[in-house]
C-alpha atoms as an extended CHARMM CRD file, in Angstrom:
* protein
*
        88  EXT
         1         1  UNK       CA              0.0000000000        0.0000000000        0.0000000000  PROA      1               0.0000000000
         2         2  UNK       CA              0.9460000000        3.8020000000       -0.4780000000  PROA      2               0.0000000000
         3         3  UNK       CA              2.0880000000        5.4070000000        2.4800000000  PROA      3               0.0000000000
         4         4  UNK       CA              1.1560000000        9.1550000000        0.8310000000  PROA      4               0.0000000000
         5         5  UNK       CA             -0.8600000000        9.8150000000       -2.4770000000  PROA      5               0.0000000000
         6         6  UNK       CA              1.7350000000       10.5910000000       -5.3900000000  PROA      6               0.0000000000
         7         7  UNK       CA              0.3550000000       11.5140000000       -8.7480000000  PROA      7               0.0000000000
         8         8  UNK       CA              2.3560000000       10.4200000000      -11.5580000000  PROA      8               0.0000000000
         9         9  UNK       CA              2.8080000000       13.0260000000      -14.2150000000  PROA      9               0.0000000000
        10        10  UNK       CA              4.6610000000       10.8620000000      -17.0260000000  PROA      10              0.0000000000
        11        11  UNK       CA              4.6910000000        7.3450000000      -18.2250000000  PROA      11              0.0000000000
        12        12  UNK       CA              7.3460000000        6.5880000000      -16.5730000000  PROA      12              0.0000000000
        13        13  UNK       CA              6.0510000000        7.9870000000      -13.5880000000  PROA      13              0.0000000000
        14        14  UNK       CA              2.7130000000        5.6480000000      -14.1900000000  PROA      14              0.0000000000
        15        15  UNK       CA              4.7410000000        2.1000000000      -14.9570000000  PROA      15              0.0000000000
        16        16  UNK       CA              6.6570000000        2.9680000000      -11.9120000000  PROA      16              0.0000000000
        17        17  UNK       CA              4.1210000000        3.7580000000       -9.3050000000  PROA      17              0.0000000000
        18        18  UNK       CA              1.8140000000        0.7840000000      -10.4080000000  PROA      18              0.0000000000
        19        19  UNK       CA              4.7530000000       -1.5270000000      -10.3950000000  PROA      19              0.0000000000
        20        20  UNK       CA              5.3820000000       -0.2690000000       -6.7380000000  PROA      20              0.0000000000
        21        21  UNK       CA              7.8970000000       -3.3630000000       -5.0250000000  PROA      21              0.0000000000
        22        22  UNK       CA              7.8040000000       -5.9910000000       -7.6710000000  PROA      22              0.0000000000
        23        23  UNK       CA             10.7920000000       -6.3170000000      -10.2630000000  PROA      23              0.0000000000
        24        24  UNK       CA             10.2830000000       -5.0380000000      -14.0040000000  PROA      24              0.0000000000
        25        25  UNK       CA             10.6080000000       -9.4020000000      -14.4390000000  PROA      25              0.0000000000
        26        26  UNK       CA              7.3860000000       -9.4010000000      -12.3600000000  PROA      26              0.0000000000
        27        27  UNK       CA              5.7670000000       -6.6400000000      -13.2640000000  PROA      27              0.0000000000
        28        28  UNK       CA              5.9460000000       -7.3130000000      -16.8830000000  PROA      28              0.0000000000
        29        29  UNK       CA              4.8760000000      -10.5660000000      -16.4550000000  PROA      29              0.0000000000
        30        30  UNK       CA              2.2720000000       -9.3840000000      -15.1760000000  PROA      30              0.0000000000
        31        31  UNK       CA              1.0990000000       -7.1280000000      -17.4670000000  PROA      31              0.0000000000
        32        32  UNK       CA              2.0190000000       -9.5660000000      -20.2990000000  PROA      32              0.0000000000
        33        33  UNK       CA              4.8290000000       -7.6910000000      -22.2640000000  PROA      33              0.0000000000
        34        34  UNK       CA              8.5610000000       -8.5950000000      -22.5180000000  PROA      34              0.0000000000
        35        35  UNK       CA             10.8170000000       -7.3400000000      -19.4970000000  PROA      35              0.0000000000
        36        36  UNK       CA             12.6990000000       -5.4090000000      -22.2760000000  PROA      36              0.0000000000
        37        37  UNK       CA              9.6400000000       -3.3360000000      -23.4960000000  PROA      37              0.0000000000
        38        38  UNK       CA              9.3880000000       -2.7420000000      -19.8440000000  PROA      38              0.0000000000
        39        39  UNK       CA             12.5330000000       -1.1980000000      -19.2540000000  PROA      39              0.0000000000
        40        40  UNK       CA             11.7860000000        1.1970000000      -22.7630000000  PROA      40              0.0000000000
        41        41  UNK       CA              8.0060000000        2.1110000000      -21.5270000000  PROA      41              0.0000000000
        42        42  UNK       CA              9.7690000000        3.1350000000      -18.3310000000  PROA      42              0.0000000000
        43        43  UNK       CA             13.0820000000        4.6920000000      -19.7300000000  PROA      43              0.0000000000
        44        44  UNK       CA             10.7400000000        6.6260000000      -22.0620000000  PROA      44              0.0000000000
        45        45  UNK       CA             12.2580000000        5.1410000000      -25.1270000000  PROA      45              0.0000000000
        46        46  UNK       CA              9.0300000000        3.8740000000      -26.2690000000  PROA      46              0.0000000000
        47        47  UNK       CA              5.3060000000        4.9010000000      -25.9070000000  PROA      47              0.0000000000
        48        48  UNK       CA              3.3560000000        1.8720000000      -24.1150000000  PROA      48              0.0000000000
        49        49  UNK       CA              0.4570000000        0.5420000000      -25.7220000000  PROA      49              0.0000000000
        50        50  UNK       CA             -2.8480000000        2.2280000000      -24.4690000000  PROA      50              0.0000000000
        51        51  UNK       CA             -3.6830000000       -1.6660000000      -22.6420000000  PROA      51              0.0000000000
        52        52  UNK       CA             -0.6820000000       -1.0930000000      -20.4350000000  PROA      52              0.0000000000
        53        53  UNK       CA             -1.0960000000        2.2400000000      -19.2720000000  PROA      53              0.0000000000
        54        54  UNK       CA             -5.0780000000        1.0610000000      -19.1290000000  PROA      54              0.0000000000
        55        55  UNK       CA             -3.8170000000       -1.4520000000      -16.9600000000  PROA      55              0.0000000000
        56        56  UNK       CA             -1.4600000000        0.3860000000      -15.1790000000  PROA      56              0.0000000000
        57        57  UNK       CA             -3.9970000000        2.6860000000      -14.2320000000  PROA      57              0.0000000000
        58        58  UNK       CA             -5.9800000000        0.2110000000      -12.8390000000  PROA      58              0.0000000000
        59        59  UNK       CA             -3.4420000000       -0.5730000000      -10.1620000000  PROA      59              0.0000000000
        60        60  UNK       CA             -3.0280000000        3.0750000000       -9.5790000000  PROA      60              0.0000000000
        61        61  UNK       CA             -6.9900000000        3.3010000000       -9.1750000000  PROA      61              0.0000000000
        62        62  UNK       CA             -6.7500000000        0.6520000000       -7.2400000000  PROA      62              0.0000000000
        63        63  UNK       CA             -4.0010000000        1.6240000000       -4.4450000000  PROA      63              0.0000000000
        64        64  UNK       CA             -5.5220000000        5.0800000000       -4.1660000000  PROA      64              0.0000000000
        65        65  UNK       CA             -8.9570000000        4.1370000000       -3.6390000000  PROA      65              0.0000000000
        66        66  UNK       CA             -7.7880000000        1.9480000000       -0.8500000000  PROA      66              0.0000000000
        67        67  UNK       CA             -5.6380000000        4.7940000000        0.5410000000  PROA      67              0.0000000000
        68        68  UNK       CA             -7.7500000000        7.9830000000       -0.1380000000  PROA      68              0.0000000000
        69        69  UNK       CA            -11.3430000000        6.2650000000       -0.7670000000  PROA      69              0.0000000000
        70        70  UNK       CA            -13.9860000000        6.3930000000       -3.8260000000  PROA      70              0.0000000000
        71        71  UNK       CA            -13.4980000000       10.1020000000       -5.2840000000  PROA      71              0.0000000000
        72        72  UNK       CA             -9.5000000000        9.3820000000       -6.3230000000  PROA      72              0.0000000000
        73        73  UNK       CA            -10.6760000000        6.1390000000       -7.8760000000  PROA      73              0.0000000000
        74        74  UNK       CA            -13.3570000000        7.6540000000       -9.8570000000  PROA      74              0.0000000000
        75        75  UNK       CA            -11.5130000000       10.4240000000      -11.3820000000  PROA      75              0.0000000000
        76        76  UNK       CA             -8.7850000000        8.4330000000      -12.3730000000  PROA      76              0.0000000000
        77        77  UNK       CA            -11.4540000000        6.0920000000      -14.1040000000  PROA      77              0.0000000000
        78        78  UNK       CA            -12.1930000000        8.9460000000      -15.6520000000  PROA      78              0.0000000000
        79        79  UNK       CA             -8.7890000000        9.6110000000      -17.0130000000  PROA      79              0.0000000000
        80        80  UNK       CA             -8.4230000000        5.9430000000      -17.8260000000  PROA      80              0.0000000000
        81        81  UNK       CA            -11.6350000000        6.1500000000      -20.2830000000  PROA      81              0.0000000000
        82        82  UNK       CA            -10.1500000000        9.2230000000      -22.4060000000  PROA      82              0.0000000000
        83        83  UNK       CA             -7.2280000000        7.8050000000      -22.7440000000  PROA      83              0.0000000000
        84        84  UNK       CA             -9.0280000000        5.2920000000      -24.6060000000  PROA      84              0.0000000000
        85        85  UNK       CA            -11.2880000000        7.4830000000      -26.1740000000  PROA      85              0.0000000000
        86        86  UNK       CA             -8.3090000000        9.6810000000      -27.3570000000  PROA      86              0.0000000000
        87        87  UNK       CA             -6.7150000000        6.8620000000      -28.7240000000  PROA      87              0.0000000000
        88        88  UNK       CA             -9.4990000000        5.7070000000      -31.1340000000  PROA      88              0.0000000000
């Protein structure tokens, strides 16, 4: 769990908080990509696919909303569904 509420304000920012503890081994095994795309979505080197930073968000949205309660979660729903949207 968080111990404060950190808004991430990049990707790599994103990949990083939602990975949290785990290894980029875990964590991209988790999310299903290679440990090497990993690394580049973090680095910066290469634009993750909307699913991971969908996903990503998800753990965000998840941590927070246990943290801060239902409002957090919500809005970064929100954010989660126009990134979709805006990449239709």
């Amino acid at each position: 769990m968080m111990s404060s509420i950190s808004y991430p304000h990049s990707q790599k920012e994103l990949l990083r908080l939602a990975r949290g503890e785990a290894t980029q081994k875990e964590f991209a095994s988790r999310l299903k990509v290679d440990k090497s795309c990993l690394s580049r979505y973090e680095g910066e080197k290469l634009g993750a696919p909307v699913r991971v930073i969908n996903d990503c968000l998800q753990i965000v949205a998840e941590r927070l909303a246990q943290a801060s309660g239902p409002q957090l979660a919500e809005a970064l729903e929100h954010a989660k569904l126009t990134v979709k949207l805006l990449e239709q």
